[in-house]
TORPA-4810 file (N, C-alpha, C, O; in nm, 3 decimals):
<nodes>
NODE_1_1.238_-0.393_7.854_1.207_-0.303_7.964_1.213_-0.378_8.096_1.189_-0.497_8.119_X
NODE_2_1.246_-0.293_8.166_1.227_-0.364_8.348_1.130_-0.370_8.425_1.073_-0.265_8.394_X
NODE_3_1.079_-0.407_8.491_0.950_-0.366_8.565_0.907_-0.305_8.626_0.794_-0.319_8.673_X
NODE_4_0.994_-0.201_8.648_1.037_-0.062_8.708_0.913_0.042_8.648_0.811_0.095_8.690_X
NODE_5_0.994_0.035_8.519_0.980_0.146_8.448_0.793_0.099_8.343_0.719_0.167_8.273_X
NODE_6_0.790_-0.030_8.382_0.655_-0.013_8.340_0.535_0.004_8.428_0.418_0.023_8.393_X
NODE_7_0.588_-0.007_8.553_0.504_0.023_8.662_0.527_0.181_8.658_0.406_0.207_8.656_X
NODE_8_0.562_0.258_8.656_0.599_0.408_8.615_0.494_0.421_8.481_0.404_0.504_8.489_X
NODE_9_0.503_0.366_8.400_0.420_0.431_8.279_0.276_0.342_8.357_0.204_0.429_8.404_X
NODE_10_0.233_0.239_8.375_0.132_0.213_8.418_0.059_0.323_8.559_-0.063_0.342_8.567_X
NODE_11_0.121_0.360_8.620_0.095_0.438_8.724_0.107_0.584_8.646_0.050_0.670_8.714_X
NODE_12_0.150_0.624_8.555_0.161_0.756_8.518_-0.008_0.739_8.430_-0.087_0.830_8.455_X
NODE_13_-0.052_0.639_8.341_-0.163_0.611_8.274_-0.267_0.636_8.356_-0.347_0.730_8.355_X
NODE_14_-0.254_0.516_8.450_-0.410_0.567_8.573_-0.439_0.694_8.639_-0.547_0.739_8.677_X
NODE_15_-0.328_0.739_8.644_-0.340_0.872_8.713_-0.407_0.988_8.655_-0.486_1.071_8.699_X
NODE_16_-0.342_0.964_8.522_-0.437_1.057_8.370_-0.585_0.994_8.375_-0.681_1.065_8.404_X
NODE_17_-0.597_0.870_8.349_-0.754_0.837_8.370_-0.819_0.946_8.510_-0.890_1.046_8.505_X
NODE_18_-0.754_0.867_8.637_-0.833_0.997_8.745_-0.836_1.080_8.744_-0.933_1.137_8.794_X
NODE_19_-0.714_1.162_8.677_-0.738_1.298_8.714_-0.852_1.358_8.559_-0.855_1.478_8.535_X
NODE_20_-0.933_1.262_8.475_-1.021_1.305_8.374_-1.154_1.321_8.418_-1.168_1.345_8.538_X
NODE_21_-1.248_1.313_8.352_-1.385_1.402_8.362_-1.482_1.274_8.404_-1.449_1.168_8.350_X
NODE_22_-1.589_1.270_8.486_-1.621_1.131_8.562_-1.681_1.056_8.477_-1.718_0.943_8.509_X
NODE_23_-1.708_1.122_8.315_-1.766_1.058_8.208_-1.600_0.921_8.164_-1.601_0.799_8.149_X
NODE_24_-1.490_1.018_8.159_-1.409_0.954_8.106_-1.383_0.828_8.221_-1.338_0.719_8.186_X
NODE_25_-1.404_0.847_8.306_-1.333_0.737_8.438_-1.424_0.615_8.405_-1.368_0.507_8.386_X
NODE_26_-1.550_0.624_8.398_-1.664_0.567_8.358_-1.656_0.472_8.231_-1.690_0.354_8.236_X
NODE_27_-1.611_0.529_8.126_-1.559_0.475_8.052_-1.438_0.395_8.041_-1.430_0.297_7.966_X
NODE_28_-1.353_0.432_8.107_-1.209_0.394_8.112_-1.260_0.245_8.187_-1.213_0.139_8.146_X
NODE_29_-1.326_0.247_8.260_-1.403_0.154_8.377_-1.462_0.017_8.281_-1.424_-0.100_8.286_X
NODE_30_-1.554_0.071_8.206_-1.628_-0.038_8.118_-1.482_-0.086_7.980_-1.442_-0.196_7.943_X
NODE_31_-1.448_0.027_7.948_-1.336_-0.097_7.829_-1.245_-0.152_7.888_-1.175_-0.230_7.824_X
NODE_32_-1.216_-0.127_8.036_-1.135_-0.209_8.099_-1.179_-0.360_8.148_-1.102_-0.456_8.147_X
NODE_33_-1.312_-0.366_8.189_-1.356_-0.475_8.238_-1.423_-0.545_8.083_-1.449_-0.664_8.063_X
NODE_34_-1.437_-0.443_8.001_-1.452_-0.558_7.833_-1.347_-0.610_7.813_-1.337_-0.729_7.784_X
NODE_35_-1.247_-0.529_7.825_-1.081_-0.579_7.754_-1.062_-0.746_7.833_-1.027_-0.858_7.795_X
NODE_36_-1.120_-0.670_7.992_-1.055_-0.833_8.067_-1.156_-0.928_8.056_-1.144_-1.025_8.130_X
NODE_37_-1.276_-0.923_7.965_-1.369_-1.049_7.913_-1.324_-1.082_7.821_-1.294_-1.202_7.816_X
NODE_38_-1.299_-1.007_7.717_-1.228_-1.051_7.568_-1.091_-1.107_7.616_-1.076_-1.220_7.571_X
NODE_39_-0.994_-1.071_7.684_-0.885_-1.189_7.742_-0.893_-1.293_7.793_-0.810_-1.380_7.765_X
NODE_40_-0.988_-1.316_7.879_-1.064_-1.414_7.947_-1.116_-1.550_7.808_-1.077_-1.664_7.781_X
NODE_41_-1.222_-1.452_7.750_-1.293_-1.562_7.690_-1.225_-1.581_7.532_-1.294_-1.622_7.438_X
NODE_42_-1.074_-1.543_7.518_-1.061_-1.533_7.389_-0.979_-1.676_7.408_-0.969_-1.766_7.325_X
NODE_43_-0.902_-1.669_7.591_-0.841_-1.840_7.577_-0.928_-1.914_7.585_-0.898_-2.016_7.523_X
NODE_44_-1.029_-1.920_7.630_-1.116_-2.067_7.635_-1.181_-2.090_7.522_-1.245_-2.194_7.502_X
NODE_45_-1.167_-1.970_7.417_-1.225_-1.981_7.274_-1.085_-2.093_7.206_-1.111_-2.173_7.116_X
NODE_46_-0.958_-2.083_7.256_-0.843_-2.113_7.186_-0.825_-2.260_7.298_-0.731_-2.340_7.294_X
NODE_47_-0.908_-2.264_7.365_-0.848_-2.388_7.466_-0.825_-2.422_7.554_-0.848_-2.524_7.618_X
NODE_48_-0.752_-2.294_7.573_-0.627_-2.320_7.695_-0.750_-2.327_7.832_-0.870_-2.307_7.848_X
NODE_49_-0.656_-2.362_7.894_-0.742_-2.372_8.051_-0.793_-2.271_8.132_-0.793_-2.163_8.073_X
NODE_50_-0.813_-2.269_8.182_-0.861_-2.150_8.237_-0.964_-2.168_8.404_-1.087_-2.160_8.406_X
NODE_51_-0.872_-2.193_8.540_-0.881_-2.280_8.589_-0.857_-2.415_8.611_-0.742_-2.457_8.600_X
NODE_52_-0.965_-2.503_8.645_-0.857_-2.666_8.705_-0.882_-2.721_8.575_-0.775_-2.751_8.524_X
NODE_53_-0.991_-2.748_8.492_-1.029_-2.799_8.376_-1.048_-2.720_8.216_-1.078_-2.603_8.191_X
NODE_54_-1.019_-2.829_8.130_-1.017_-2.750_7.985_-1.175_-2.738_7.939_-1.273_-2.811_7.956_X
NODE_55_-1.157_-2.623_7.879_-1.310_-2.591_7.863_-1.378_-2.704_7.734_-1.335_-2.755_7.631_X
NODE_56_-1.492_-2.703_7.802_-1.598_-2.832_7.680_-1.625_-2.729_7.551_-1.608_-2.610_7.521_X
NODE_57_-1.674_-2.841_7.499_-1.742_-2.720_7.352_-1.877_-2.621_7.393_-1.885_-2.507_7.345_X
NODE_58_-1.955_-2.660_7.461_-2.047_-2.584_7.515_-1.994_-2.443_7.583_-2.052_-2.336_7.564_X
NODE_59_-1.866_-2.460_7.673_-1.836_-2.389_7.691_-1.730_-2.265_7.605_-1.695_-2.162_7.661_X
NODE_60_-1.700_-2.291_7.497_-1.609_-2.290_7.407_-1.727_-2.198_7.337_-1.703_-2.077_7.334_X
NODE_61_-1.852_-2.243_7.282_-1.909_-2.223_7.206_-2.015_-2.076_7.325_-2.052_-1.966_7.282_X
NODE_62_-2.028_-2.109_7.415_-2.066_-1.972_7.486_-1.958_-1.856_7.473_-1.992_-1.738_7.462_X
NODE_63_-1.806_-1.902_7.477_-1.719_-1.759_7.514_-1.723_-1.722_7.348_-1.700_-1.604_7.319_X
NODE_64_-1.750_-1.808_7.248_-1.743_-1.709_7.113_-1.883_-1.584_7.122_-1.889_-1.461_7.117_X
NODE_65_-1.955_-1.667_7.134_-2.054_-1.551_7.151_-2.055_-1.474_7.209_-2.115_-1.376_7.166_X
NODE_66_-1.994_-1.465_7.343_-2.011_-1.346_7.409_-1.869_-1.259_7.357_-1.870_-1.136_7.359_X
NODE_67_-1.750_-1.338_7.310_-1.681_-1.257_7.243_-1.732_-1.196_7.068_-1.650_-1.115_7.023_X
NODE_68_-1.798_-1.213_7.015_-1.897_-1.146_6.888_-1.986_-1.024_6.961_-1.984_-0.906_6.924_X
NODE_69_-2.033_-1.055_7.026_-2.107_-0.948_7.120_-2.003_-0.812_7.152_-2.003_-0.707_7.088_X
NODE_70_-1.908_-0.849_7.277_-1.799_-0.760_7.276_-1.734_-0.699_7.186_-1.708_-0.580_7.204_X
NODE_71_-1.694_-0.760_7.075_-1.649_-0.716_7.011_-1.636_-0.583_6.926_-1.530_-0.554_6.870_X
NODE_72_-1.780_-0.482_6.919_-1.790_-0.344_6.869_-1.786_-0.305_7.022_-1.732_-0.195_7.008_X
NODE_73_-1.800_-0.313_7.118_-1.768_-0.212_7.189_-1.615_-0.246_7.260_-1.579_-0.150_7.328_X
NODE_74_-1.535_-0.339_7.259_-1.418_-0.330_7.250_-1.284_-0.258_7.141_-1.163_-0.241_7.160_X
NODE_75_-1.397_-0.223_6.993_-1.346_-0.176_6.896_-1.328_0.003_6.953_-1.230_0.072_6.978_X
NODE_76_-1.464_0.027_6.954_-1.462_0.147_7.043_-1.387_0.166_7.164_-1.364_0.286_7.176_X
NODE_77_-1.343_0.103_7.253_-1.232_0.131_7.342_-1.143_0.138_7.309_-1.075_0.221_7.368_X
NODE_78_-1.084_0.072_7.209_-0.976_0.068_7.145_-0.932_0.225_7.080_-0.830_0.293_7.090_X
NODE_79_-1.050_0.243_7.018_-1.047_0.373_6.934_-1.016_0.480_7.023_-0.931_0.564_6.992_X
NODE_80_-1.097_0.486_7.166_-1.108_0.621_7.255_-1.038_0.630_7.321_-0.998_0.744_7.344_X
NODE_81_-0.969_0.494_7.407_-0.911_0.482_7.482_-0.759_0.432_7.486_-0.653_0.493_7.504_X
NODE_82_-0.793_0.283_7.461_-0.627_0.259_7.448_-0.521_0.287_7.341_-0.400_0.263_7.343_X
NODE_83_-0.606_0.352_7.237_-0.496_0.401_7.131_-0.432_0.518_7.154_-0.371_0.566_7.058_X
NODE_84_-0.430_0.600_7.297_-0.391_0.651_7.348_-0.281_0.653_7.408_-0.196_0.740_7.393_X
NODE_85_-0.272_0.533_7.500_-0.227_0.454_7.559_-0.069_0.392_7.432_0.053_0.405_7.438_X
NODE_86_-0.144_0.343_7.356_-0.039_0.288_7.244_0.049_0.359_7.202_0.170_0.336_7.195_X
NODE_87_-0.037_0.490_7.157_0.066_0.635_7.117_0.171_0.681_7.206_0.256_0.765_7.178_X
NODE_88_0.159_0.626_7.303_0.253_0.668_7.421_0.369_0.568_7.429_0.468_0.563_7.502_X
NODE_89_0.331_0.504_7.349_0.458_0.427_7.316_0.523_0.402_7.139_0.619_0.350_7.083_X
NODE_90_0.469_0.436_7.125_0.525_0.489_6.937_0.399_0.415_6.858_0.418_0.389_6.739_X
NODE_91_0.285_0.384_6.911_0.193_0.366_6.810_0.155_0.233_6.796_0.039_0.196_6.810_X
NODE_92_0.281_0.136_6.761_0.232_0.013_6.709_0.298_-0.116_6.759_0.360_-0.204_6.700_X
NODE_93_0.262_-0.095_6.898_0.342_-0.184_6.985_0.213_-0.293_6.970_0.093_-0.266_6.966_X
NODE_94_0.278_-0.427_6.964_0.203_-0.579_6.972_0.303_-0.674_7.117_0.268_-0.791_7.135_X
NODE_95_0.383_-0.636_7.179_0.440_-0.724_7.251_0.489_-0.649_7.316_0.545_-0.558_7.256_X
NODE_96_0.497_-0.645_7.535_0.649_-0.586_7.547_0.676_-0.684_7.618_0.597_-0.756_7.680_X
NODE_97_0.868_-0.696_7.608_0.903_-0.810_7.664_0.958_-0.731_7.821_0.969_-0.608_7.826_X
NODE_98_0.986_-0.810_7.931_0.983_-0.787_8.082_1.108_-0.889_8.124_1.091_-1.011_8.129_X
NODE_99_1.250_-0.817_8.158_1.331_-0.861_8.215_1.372_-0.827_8.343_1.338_-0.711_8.369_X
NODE_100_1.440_-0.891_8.446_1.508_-0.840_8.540_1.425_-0.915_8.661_1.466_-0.995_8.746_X
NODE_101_1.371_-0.893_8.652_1.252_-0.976_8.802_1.098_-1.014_8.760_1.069_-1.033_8.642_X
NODE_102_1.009_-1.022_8.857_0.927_-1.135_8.849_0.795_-1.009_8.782_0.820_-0.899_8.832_X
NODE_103_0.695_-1.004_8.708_0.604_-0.875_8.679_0.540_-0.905_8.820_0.572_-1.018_8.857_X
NODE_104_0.449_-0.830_8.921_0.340_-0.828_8.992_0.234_-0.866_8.945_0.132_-0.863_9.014_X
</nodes>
C-alpha cells in the first residue's frame, strides 16, 4: 500500500470513532492510550531502547508488570474496538507493508 491510501482509511476510521456515541469516543480514547503503553513497554520488555539509553532490569522488570496489568483491558479493546478496525481489512491482517514515500 502507499501512504496515500492509508492515510484515507486512517482518516475514514477516526471519523467513525467521532461521529459515535461520547461513551464510544471515551473508550476509543482509553484503548488507544493502552494500546500505546503496551507498544511502549512491550520494547523495553524486549530491550530495545527506548530513548538515549537501554533499559536496566529494574526497568525491564517494571514494564512487565505494568504490561500483565494491561493486558485484560487491552484484550477488551481488542475485542470492541480494533477488531473492527481489522475487519475492515479482511480480518487477519499482522503486518502492512508502506511503499512509495516516507509514513508521517
Amino acid at each position: 500500500l502507499v501512504p496515500r491510501v492509508l492515510e484515507k482509511v486512517a482518516m475514514g476510521v477516526q471519523g467513525k470513532f467521532a461521529a459515535g456515541s461520547a461513551v464510544s469516543k471515551k473508550l476509543v480514547g482509553v484503548f488507544t492510550a493502552t494500546g500505546g503503553m503496551r507498544s511502549y513497554h512491550s520494547k523495553v520488555v524486549d530491550g530495545l531502547v527506548v530513548g538515549d539509553t537501554a533499559p536496566g532490569r529494574l526497568t525491564k522488570l517494571k514494564s512487565k508488570v505494568i504490561l500483565t496489568t494491561l493486558a485484560p483491558v487491552n484484550a477488551l479493546g481488542d475485542k470492541l474496538v480494533w477488531s473492527k478496525v481489522k475487519d475492515g481489512f479482511g480480518g487477519k491482517i499482522k503486518v502492512i507493508i508502506s511503499g512509495g514515500s516516507a509514513l508521517a
